[in-house]
C-alpha positions in Angstrom: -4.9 -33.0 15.5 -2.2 -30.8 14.9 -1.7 -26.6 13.3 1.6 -25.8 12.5 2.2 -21.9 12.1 3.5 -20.8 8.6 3.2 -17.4 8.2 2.7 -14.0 10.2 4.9 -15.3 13.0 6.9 -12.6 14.5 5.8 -10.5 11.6 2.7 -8.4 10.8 2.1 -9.6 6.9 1.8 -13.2 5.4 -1.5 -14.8 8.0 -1.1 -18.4 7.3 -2.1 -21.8 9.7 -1.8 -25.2 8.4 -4.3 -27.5 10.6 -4.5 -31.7 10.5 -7.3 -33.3 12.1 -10.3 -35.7 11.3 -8.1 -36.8 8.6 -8.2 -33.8 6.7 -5.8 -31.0 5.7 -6.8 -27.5 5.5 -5.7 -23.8 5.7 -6.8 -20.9 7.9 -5.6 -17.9 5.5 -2.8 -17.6 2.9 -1.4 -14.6 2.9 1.1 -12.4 0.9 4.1 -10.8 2.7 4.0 -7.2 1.8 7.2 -5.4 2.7 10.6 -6.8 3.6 10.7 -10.0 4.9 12.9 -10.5 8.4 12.5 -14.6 9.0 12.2 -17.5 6.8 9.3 -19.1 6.4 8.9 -22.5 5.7 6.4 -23.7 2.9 3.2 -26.2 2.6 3.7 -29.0 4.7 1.9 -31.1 2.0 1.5 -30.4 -2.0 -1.7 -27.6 -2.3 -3.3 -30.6 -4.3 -3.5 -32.6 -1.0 -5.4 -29.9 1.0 -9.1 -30.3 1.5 -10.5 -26.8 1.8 -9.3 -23.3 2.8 -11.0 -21.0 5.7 -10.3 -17.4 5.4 -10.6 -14.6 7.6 -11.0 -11.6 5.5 -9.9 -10.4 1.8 -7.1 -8.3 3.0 -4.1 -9.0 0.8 -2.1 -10.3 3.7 -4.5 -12.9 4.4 -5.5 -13.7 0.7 -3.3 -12.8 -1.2 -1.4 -16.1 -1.9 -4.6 -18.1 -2.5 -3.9 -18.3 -6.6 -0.8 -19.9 -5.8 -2.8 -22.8 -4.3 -5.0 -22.9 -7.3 -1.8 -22.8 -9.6 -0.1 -25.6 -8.0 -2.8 -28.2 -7.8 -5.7 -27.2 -5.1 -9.1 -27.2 -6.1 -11.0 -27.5 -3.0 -13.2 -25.0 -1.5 -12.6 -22.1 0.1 -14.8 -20.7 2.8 -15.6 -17.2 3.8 -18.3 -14.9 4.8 -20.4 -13.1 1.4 -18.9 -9.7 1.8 -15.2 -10.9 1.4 -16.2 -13.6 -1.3 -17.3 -10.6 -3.0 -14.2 -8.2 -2.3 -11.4 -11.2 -3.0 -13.1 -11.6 -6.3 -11.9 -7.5 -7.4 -9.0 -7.4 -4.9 -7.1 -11.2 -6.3 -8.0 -10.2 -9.3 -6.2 -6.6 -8.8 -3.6 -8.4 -7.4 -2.7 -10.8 -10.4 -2.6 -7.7 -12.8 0.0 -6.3 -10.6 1.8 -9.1 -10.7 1.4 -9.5 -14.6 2.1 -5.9 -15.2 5.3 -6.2 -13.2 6.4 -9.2 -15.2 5.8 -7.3 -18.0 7.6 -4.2 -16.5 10.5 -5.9 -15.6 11.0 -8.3 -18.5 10.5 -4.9 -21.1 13.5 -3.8 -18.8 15.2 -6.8 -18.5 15.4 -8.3 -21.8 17.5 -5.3 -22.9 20.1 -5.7 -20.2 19.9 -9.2 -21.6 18.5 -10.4 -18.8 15.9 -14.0 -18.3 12.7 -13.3 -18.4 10.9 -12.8 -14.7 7.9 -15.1 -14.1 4.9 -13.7 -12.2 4.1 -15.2 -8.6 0.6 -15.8 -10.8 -1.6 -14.9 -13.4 -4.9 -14.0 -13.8 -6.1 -17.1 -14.5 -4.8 -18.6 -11.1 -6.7 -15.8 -9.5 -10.3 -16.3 -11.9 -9.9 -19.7 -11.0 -9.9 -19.5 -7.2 -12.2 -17.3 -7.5 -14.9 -19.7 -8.7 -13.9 -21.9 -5.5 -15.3 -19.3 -3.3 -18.4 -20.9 -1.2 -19.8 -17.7 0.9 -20.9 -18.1 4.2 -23.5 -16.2 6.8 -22.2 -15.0 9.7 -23.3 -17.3 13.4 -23.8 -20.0 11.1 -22.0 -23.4 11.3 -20.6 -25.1 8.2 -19.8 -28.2 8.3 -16.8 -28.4 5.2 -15.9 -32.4 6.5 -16.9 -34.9 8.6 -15.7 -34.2 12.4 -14.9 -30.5 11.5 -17.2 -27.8 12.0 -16.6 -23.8 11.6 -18.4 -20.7 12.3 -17.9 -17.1 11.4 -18.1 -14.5 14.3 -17.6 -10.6 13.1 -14.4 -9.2 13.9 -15.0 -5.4 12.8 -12.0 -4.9 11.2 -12.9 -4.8 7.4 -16.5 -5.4 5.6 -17.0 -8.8 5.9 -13.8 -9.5 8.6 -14.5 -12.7 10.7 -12.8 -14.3 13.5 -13.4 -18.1 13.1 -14.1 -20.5 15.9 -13.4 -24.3 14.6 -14.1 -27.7 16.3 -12.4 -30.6 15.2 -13.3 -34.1 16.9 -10.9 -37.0 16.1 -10.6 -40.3 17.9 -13.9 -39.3 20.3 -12.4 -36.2 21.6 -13.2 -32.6 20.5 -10.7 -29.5 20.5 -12.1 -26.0 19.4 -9.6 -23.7 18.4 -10.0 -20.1 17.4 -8.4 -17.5 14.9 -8.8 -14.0 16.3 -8.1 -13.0 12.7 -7.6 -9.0 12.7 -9.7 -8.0 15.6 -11.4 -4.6 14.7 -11.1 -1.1 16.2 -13.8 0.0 18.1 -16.0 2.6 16.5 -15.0 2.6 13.2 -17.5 4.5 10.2 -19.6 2.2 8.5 -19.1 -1.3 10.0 -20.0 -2.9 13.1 -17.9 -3.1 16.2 -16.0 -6.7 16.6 -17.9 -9.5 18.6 -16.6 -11.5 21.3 -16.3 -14.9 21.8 -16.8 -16.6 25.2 -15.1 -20.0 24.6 -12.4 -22.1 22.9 -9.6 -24.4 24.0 -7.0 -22.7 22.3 -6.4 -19.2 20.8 -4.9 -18.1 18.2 -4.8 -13.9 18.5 -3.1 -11.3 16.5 -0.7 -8.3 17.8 -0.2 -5.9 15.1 -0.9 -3.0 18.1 -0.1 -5.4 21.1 2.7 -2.8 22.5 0.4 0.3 22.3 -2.4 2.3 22.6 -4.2 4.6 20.2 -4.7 7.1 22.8 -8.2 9.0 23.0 -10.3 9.0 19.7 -9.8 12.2 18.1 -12.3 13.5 16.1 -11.7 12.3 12.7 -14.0 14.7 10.7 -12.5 17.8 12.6 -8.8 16.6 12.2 -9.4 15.9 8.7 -11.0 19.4 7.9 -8.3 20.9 9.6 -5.5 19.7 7.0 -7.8 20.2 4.1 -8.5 23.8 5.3 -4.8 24.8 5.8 -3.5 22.9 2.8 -6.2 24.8 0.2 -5.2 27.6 1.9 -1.9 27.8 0.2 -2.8 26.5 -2.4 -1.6 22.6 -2.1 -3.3 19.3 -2.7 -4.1 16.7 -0.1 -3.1 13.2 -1.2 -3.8 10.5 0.8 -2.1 7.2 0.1 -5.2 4.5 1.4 -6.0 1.1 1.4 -8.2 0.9 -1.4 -11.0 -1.6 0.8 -11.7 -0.2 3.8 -9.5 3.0 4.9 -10.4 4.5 1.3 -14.5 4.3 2.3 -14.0 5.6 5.8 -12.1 8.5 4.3 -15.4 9.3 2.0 -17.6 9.0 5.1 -15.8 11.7 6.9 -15.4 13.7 3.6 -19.5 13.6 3.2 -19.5 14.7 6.6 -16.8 17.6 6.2 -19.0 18.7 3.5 -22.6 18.4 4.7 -21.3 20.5 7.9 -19.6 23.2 5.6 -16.3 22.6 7.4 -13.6 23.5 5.5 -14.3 27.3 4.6 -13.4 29.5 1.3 -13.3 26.4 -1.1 -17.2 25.3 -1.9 -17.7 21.9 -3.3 -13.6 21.4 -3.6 -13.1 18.0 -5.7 -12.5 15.2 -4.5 -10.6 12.6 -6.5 -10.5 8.8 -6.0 -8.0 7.0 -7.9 -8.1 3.4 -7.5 -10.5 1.2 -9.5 -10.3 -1.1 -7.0 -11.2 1.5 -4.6 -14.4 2.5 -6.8 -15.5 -1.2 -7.1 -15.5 -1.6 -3.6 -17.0 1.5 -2.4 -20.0 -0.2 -5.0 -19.6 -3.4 -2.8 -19.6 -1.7 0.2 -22.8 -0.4 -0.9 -24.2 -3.6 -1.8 -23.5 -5.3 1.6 -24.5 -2.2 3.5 -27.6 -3.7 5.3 -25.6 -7.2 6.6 -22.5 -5.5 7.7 -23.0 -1.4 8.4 -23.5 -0.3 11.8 -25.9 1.3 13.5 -25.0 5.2 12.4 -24.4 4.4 8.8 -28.2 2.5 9.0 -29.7 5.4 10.1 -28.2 7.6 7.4 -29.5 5.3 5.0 -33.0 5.3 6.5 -33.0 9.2 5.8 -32.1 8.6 1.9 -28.5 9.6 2.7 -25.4 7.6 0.7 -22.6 7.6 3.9 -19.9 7.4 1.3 -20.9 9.7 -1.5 -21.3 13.3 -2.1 -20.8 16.4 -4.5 -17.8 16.8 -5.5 -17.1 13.0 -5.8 -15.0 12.0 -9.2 -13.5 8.8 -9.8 -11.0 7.8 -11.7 -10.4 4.6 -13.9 -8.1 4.8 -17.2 -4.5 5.4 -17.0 -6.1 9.1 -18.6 -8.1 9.5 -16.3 -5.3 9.6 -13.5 -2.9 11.7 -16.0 -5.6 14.2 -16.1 -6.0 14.8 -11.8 -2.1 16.2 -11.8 -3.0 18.4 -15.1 -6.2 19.9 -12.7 -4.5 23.1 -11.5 -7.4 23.1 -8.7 -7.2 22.5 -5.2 -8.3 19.2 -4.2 -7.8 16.0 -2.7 -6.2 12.9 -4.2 -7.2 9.5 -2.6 -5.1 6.9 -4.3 -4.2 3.3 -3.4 -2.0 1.4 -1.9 -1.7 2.5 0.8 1.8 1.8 1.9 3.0 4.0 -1.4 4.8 0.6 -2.4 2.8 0.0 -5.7 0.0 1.4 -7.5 -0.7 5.0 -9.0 -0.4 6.9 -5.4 3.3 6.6 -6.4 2.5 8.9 -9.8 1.0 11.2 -7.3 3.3 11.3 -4.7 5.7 12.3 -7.8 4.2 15.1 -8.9 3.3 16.7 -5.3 5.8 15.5 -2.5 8.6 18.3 -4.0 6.0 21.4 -3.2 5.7 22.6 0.0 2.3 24.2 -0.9 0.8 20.2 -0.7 0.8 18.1 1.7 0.8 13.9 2.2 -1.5 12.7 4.8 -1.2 9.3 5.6 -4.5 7.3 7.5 -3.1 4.1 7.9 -0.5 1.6 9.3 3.1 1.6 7.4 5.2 -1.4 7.7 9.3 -1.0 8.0 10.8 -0.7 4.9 8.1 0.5 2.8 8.3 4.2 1.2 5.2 5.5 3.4 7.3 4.5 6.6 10.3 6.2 4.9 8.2 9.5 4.5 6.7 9.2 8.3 10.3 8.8 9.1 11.5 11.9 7.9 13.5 11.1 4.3 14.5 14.1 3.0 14.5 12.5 -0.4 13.0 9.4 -2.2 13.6 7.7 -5.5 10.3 6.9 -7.9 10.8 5.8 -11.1 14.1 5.8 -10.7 14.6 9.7 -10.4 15.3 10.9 -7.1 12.7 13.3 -5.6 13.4 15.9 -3.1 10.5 16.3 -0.5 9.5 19.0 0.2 5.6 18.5 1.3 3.8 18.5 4.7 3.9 15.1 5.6 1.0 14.3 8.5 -0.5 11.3 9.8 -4.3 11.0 11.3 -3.7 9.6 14.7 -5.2 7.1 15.8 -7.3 6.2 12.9 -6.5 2.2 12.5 -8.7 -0.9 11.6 -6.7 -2.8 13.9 -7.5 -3.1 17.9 -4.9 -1.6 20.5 -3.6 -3.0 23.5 -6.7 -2.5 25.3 -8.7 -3.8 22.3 -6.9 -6.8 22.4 -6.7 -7.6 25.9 -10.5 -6.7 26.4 -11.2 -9.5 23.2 -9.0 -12.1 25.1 -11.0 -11.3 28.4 -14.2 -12.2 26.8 -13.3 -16.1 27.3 -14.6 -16.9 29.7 -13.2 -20.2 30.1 -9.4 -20.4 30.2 -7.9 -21.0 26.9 -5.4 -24.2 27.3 -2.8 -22.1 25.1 -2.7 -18.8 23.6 -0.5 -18.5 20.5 0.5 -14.8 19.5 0.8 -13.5 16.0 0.9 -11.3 13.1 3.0 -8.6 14.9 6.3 -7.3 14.5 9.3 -9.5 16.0 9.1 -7.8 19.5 5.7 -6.7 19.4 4.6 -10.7 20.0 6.8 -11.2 22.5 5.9 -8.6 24.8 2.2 -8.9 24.4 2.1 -12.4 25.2 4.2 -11.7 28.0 1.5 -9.2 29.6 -0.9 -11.8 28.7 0.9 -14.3 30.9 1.7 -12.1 33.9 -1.3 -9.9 34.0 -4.0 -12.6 32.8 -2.5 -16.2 33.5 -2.5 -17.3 30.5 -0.6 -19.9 29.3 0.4 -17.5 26.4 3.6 -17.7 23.5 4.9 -16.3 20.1 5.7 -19.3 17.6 7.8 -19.0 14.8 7.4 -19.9 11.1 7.2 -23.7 11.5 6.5 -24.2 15.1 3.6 -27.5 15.1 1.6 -27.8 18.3 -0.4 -31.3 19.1 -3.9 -30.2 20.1 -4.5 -33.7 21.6 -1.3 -34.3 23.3 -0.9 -30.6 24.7 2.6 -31.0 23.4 4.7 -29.0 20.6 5.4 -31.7 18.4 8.0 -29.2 16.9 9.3 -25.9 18.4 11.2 -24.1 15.9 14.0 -21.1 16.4 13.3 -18.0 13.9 15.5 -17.8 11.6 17.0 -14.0 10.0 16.9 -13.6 6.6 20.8 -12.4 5.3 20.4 -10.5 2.4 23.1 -11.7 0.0 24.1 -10.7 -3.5 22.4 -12.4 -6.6 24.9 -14.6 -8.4 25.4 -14.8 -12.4 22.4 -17.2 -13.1 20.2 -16.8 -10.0 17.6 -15.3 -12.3 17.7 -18.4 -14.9 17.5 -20.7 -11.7 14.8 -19.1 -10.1 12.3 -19.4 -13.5 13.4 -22.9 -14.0 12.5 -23.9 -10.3 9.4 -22.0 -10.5 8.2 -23.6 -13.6 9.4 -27.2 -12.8 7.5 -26.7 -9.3 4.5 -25.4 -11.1 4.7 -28.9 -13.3 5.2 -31.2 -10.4 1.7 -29.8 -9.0 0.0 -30.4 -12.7 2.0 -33.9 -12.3 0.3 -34.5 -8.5 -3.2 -33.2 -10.3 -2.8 -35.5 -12.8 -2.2 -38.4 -10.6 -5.7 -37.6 -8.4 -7.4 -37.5 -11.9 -6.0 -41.1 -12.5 -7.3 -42.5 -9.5 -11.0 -40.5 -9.6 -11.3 -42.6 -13.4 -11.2 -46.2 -11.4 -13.9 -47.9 -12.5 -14.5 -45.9 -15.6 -16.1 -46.9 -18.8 -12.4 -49.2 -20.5 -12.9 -47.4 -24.1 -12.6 -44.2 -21.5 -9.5 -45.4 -19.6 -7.7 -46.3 -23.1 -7.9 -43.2 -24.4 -7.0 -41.9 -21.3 -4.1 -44.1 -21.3 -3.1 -43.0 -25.1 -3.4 -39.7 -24.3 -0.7 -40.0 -21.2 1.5 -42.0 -22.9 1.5 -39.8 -26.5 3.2 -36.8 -23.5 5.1 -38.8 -22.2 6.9 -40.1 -25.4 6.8 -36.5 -26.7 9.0 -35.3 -23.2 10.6 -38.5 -22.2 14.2 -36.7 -21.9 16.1 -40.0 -21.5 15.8 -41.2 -24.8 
């Protein structure tokens, strides 16, 4: 009965657990890394083929992302999570593998004029469709059982439409361990969705710390604040873009817009236009709406009950071609640009930061968290100058953050979740926070709390029978070194002959399902294998 942290250890991207026990393999998130990576991480323990099912936390990239990677190399068990992020992982993987095609496409259009091998996509759409389908959505507070001996239930965590933590018991050999993953634990009083629930029990933890060195201070008032920067900015003239996550920040953004409006707040510029630019933003403002009476909260309910939309209003206009997001920088009007991804580090937002962050009159108003290394941390930061599309661009904009405003608990948040046991956890294993971030919160959670509390890295494997670290790894810093002549060639072969290995493994598990089977069947199963093999027998 063992988990062995992968990913999100001593950094904030790239969730990922690896759990043995009752005989079975499984995964608690796969995440992508977004932004530079500091420590290596090591891979799968086992081939994807070999695990049993996937549990999932919530359909943020960072925790999802990685999932059609599984499907491409050989897995094709189930994967569980609550309705709401079934439903948003099905736009936002599917957003994610036409990134990753487009780039491929980007790069290779690039590439094969400087004679360069072409660049293979991390994976394709058909990886992500076919994930997809292995989706199983689950209610929240009820138990699943997904094998015999392990048994999971999903507990809302209030940090994104359908967000869970996950409590997990796991009996092997007579004895039973529960374990829990905080997932991202929620801000309190956040538009729309509930606030995150708390969970009395467990005999190990394992909590995030993206805000574990800090607090958001007193709650401003959002609607005011945002008002505010509208107001000045139309004043003279500018546009308000706001780089947002496209699921999530993007909705609570409209909420507070509906609201700036309804109260007449921003003076002198009736029903200015507001422009969303994100399809994936648009389809999940529709499943926002679909979900609204299992996940809103209290306020949004009662807006509904009086016929009111929470995240809709005049003024609205959406925007889904290529065109259509040509045409917002051609509109000469004042208005507001809401435009994913958030981070500016892909996506049309980086169009629009283009064509605005040079004029002073503007102004780019950032709502959300921005990782090192990324160009949004680089504007908060103060660059005087950024390069898009490979033409340097002077800035020259306001550049403004909303304070505060985060889906992610503070310091307070997270020590009032870890409170709420109220048994003592045996172990308390701090992640998905930045490399000192993890080490000082689970130092305040063993001197002011007693609790037996530490920050693995990538690799560490813990014994949840034994109380014992099986194996307590170092982190290791990533040296950034210079490609050489080839590395390109040798990455696509090594992706590709890794990609036929899994097909290889797949194969192998189809073999053995077919015992027994019909012997006409088995022949021309046979045939079949051997006509391959003479075809790519390289020996001969």
């Amino acid at each position: 009965m063992k988990v062995t942290f992968l990913g999100a250890t001593h950094e904030v991207t790239g969730s990922c657990y690896y759990l043995e026990g009752a005989g079975r393999k499984f995964l608690v998130d796969y995440g992508m890394e977004q932004g530079p990576d500091y420590y290596e991480n090591v891979g799968l323990p086992v081939p994807p083929s070999e695990l049993d099912f996937v549990l999932l936390t919530h359909a943020h990239i960072d925790h999802s992302g990685n999932l059609p990677i599984l499907y491409a190399k050989g897995f094709r068990g189930p994967v569980y999570a609550t309705e709401a992020t079934r439903n948003l992982c099905d736009i936002m993987l599917r957003d994610s593998a036409h990134i990753q095609e487009f780039e491929a496409e980007w790069r290779n259009r690039k590439g094969q004029r400087a004679g360069k091998e072409a660049y293979v996509p991390l994976y394709t759409m058909a990886d992500a469709m076919g994930v997809i389908n292995q989706f199983c959505g689950c209610d929240y507070h009820k138990d699943i059982t997904p094998a015999e001996g392990i048994r999971a239930r999903f507990v809302d965590a209030g940090h994104l439409l359908g967000s869970a933590s996950i409590e997990i018991w796991i009996t092997e050999d007579g004895t039973e361990k529960k374990i829990v993953f905080s997932g991202d634990i929620g801000n309190l009083d956040q538009p729309l969705i509930r606030d995150p629930e708390y969970i009395t029990e467990a005999d190990y933890v394992v909590m995030e710390s993206t805000y574990g060195d800090r607090s958001h201070g007193e709650r401003p008032d959002y609607t005011a604040t945002l008002a505010e920067i509208i107001q000045r900015t139309f004043d003279r003239g500018g546009n308000v873009v706001i780089p947002s996550f496209a699921v999530g920040r993007t909705q609570e953004m409209l909420y507070f817009i509906r609201q700036i409006k309804a109260d007449g707040l921003v003076q002198g510029h009736d029903n200015f236009k507001v422009y969303v630019d994100s399809p994936l933003a648009n389809e999940a403002t529709t499943i926002f709406t679909e979900h609204r009476y299992d996940c809103f909260d209290e306020e949004a309910m009662e807006l509904l009950s009086k016929g009111i939309n929470p995240i809709t209003f005049p003024g609205l206009l959406t925007s889904v071609t290529s065109d259509d997001s040509k045409a917002i920088n051609e509109d000469m009007d004042c208005k507001v640009i809401i435009s994913a991804s958030g981070m500016c580090d892909a996506g049309r937002i980086k169009h629009h930061l283009k064509h605005n962050l040079w004029n002073e009159k503007n102004t780019i108003l950032f709502v959300g968290y921005q990782a090192v290394g990324t160009l949004g941390r680089s504007l908060i930061e103060g660059a005087e100058e950024v390069k898009l599309f490979q033409e340097p661009i002077h800035v020259a904009a306001e550049i403004c953050q909303m304070p505060g405003i985060s889906g992610h608990a503070d310091v307070n948040g997270l020590l009032t979740w870890i409170r709420s046991f109220g048994t003592t956890p045996k172990k308390v294993f701090v992640t998905h926070g930045e490399d000192t971030v993890t080490e000082l919160f689970a130092g305040r959670l063993r001197e002011e709390l007693s609790l037996d509390a530490m920050a693995p890295f990538s690799g560490t494997c813990y014994d949840l029978l034994t109380e014992e670290f099986v194996r307590l790894t170092e982190g290791i810093r990533i040296e950034k070194k210079e490609k050489a002549p080839g590395t390109y060639k040798s990455e696509k072969a090594a992706r590709a002959f890794e990609k036929l290995l899994a097909v290889g493994r797949r194969l192998l598990d189809v073999i053995r399902r077919n015992e027994g089977g019909a012997n006409k069947d088995l022949e021309k199963f046979a045939r079949d294998i051997q006509s391959l093999c003479d075809k790519w027998d390289r020996t001969e």
